[in-house]
N, C-alpha and C positions, 0 to 999 in steps of 0.2 A: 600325341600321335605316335603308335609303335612303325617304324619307319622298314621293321619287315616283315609286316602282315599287309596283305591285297585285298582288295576290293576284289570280287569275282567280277564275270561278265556275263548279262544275260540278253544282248542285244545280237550277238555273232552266230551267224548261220540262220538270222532269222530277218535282222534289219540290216543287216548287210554280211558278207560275203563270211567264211569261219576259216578260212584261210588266207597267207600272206600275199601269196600268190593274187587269187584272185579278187582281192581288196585292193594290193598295189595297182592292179590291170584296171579296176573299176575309177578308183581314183587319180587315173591318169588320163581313164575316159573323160571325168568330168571336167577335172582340170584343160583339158586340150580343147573345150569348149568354150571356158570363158577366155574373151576379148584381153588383149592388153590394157591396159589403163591409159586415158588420154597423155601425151606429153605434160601438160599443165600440170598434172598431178602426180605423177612418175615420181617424183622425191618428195613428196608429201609425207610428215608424220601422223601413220596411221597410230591411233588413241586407243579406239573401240571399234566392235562387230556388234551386227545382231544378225544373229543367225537361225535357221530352222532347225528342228531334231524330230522330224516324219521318219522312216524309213528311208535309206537313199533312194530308192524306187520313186521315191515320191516328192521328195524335198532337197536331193542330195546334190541337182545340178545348179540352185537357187544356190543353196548354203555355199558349195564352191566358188561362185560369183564373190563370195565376200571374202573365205579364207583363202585364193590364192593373192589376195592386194598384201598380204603378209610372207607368200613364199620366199624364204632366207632371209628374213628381216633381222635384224637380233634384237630382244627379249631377254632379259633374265627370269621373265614366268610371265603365265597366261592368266589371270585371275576366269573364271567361268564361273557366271553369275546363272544360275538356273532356277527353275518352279518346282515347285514338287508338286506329283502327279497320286501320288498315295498318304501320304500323311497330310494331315491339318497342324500348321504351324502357323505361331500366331507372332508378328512383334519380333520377331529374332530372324538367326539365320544358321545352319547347319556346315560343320565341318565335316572328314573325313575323321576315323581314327586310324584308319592305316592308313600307310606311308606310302601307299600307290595303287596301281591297276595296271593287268594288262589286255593287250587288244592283238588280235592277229598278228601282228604289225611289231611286236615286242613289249616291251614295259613301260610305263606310264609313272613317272616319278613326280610324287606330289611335293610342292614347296612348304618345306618343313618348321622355317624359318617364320616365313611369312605368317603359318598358321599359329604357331607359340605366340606371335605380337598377337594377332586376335583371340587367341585365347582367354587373353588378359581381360577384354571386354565384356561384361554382359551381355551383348548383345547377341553373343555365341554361343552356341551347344556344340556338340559333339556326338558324332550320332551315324554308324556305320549301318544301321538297319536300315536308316533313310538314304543312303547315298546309293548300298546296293541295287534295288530295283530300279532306280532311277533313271530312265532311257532320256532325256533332258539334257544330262551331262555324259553320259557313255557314248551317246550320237558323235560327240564332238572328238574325243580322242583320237579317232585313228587321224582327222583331219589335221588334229594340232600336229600328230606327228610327222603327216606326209612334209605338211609347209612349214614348221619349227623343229625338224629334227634335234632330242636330244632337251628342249624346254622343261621346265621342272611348271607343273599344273599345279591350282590352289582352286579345286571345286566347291563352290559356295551355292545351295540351296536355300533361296529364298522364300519366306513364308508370307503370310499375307501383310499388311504392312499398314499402321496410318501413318501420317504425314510425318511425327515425329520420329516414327522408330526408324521411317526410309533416311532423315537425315544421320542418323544417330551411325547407321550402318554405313551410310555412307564415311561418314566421320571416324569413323575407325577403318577405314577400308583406305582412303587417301593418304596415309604415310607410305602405300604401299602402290601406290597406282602414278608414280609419276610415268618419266616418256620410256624408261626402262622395262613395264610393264605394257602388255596386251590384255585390256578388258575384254573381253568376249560375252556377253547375252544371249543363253538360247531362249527364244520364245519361236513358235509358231504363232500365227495372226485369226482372226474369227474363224470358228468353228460352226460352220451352219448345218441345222438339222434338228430334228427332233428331238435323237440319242443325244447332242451337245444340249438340250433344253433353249436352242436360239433361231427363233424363226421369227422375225419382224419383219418378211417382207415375202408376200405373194407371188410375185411376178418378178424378172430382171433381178433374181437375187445376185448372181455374180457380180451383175457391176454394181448393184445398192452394195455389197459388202467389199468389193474393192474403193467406193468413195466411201465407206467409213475408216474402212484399216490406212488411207490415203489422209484422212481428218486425225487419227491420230498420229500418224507420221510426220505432218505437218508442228505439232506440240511437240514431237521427239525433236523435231530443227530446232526448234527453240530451248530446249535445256529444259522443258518445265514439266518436273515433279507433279507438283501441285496441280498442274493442267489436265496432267493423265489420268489423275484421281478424279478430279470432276469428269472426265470425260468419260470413264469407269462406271462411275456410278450413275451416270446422266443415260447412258445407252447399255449398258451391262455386256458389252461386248467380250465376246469369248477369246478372249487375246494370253493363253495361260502364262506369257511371261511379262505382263506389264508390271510386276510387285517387283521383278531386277532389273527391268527397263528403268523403274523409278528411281532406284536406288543408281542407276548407273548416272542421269539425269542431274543429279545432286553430287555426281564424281567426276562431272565432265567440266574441263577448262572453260571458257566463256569461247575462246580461240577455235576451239574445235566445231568445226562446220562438217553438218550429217549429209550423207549424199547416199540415194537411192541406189543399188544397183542392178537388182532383180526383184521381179514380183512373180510369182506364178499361183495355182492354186491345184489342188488333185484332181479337178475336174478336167483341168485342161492334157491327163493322159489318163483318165477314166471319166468323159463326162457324165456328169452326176450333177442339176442345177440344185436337186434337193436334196442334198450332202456333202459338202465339201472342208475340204479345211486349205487355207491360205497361207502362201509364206513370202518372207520378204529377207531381203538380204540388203546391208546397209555398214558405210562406214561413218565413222567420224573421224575427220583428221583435221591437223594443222599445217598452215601453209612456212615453210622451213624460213625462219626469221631469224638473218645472222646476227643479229643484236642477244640472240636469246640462245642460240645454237651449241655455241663451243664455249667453256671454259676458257680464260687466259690462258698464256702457254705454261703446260704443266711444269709442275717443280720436283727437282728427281730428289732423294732422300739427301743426298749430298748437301743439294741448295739446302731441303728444309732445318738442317743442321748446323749449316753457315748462320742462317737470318736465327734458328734458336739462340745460337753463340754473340750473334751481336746484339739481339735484346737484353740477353745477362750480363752484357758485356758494357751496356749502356748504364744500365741501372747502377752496377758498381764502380760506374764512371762517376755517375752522380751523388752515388753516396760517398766517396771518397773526396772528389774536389768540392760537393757542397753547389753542382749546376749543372745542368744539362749538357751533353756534350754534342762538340756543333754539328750540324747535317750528314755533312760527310765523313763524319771523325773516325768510323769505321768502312768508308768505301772499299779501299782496300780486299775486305772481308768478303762482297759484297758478289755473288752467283751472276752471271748475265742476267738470269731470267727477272732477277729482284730489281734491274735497272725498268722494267718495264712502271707506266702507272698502274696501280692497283691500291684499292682500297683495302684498310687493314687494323681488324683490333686483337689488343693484346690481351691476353688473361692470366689473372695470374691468382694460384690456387695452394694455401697453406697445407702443410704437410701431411693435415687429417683429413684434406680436401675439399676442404672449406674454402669459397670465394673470399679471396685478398684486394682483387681488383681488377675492372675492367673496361675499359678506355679504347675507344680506335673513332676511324672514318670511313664514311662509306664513299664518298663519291673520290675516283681516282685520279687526283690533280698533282701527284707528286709519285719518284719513284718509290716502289715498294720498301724497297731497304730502309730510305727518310722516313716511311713511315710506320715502321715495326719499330725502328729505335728510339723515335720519339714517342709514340703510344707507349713501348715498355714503360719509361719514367712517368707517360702521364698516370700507367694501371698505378704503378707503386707510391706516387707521390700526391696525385690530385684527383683521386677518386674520389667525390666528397662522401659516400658512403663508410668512409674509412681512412683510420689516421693515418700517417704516413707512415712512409716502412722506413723503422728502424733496424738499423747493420746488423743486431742478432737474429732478425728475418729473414734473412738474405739467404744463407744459407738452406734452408727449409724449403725455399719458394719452388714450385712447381710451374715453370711460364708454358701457355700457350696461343698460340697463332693461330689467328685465323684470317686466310686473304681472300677477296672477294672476287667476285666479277661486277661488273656494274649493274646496278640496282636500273629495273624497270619497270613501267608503270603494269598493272595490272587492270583489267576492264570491271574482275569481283575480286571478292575477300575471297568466294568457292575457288578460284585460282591459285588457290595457297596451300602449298603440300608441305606440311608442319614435319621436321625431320630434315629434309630439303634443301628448303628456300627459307633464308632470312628475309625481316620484313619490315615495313616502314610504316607507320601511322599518323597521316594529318588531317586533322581537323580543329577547326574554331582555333586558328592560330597557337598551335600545340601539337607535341608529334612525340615519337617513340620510336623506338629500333630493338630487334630482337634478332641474336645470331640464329644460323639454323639448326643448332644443339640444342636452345633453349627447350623447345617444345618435347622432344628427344629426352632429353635428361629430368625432365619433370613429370615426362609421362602423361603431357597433355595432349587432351584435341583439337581440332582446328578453333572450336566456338574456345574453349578455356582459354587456349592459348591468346587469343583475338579480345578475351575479355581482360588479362592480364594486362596484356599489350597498352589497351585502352588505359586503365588504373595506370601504368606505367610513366601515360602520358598527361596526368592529372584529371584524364575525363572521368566519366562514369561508366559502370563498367560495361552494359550496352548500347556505348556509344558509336562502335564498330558495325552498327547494323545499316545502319542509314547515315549518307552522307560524309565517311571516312572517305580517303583517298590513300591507295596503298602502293606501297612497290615493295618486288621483290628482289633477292640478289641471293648466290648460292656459296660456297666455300668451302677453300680446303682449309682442313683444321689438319694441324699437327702440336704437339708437344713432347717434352722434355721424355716422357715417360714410352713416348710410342716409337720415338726417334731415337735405334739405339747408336 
């Protein structure tokens, strides 16, 4: 992605307004018409949008309905999941190669970072002839900018998709879609009319194609990929973004509950019963769970410097007197924050950084400090993966920490943002733990990662499909090398 070349824009002065002026004036029109959001859901973490990309004339006060539940949120990017309306794409999904766009409104910075991890994928192309005409994804910019001034955007063109390639994509999209990110979907909903080739109903077409787009809406509450395809194909409903609705489907937490918030259709400020197109506006969020919410109380560079110095400090306790040294041998040493419970393993990494050893625990039944000192000697002495560390190692050793928050249960494995979240594996009286590096440093997906896991814990390797029972927990890492 060349990060100073732009995407042109061919939406401005035609689908909405070509100056700043009166863009900002229109989008404050629409804005001052949606409703506040009930109390009950006023601190809810909004996940995902599905939004429309008509003309604003047409779809612009629907699609507001969804982007102001996001006005000043913070985001470090928007991922915008969109159809393509000109090219035929099959199985994959399209990036940008410029490094932005702009819109009346100013510039439009695309997440640069974001894009290089998918890069990596096959499941990506690259492909600026297909982003430019694309009014799918240009619809949405000025909106990302009124309510996330300053966001860095990741526009993804989606192609047509079977069952696997929608996980696949998804699967590579999820190291990047935790609560830091805004998924966003544009799709418009059926398309009735001749020129659309979708005319299955004679009489009372508005409300026959509002209780369709209503029956699939229904499938989108429920998270199911697979549901949308049959429904796809069972009715051939002209719904042009159901291939990133799918994909989002397969990216959505179990947690996040969809909630309706506008419907409207073109007919209703140009009626027309024998041609219309429909749109809907919709969130998915989570209801704010302080078990899941905060991080333990952060550790300033200071602390994670202290607890590095007592792990190394423990180890050549041990290799010198020939035993562990006691609990508190090093309190002294020991940050307020370390006095808190937290779960915690050690790592420890030989000088051409090669795994030497790695030992810890997760659930947090002792102060942190007890338990980086004593995980130190367990990495270096009773790792059964590896002999014990002799005194000419010591020197060499690269240690790092990683301290947890408390592991909780998850309702699916799709709940698991590999990169993230550390994980836990039980089944058939057997079980596994993987920090949230692992998947990270090996460059696995959610399924490899989830297959390893499984082998890790003596199952078989797709034994994580059915019947596992998982929890997650998240962590800060720090080590020797990043800790100056």
């Amino acid at each position: 992605m060349d990060k100073t070349k732009r995407l042109g824009n061919t939406l401005a002065g035609t689908w909405y307004p070509d100056s700043a002026k009166a863009l900002s004036s229109l989008l404050m029109r629409l804005a001052s018409a949606v409703p506040a959001p009930p109390e009950q859901e006023a601190h809810d973490r909004i996940r995902a949008l599905v939004v429309p990309h008509a003309g604003y004339e047409w779809s612009g006060q629907t699609a507001a309905f969804a982007w102001e539940r996001v006005r000043g949120r913070q985001y470090e990017r928007v991922i915008l999941l969109a159809p393509s309306h000109r090219f035929a794409i099959r199985d994959m999904a399209v990036l940008p190669a410029s490094g932005g766009t702009e819109t009346p409104l100013g510039r439009v910075e695309f997440d640069l970072e974001a894009a290089e991890l998918l890069r990596k994928s096959p499941s990506f192309a690259e492909n600026d002839r297909i982003h430019e005409p694309e009014h799918s994804t240009q619809i949405q910019y000025p909106f990302i900018q009124s309510v996330l001034p300053g966001v860095k955007v990741l526009p993804v063109i989606v192609g047509e998709l079977s069952s696997s390639a929608a996980r696949k994509l998804a699967d590579a999209l999820r190291p990047l879609s935790g609560e830091e990110t805004l998924l966003a979907v544009s799709s418009d909903f059926i398309h009735f009319g001749e020129d659309f080739r979708f005319t299955p109903w004679s009489r009372d077409t508005l409300k026959n194609a509002e209780k369709m787009n209503m029956a699939a809406w229904e499938i989108m509450k429920k998270h199911s990929a697979d549901g949308l395809l049959a429904f796809d194909e069972q009715t051939h409903a002209t719904i042009c973004g159901i291939n990133p609705i799918r994909v989002l489907m397969n990216l959505l937490p179990a947690s996040a509950e969809g909630r309706l918030l506008h419907y409207a259709t073109s007919s209703d400020r140009m009626p027309d019963p024998d041609r219309f197109v429909c749109y809907l506006a919709a969130v998915f969020a989570e209801k704010d769970r302080p078990e899941r919410s905060k991080k333990n109380e952060a550790l300033s560079a200071e602390d994670k410097k202290a607890l590095l110095t007592m792990a190394r400090s423990s180890i050549a306790f041990a290799l010198r007197e020939g035993r562990y040294p006691d609990p508190d041998q090093f309190k002294t040493l020991a940050p307020k924050s370390s006095l808190a419970k937290m779960g915690a393993f050690v790592t420890l990494h030989s000088p051409n950084g090669a795994l030497r050893g790695c030992i810890g625990e997760i659930e947090p039944y002792r102060p942190l400090y007890q338990a980086v000192t004593e995980r130190a000697c367990d990495a270096a002495f009773r790792d059964p993966r590896f002999p014990s560390l002799h005194p000419g190692e010591f020197g060499g050793l690269r240690i790092e920490i990683s301290a947890l928050t408390p592991a909780v249960p998850v309702a699916s494995w799709r709940e698991i943002v590999p990169g993230r979240h550390g994980m836990t594996l039980e089944k058939n009286g057997r079980g596994a733990v993987f920090l949230p590096q692992v998947a990270t440093e090996q460059g696995w997906t959610l399924e490899e990662t989830l297959t390893h896991l499984a082998m890790k814990a003596g199952l078989p390797p797709d034994a994580w499909r059915e019947g596992a029972v998982f929890t997650t927990f998240e962590a800060i890492v720090f080590s020797e090398d990043t800790i100056s």
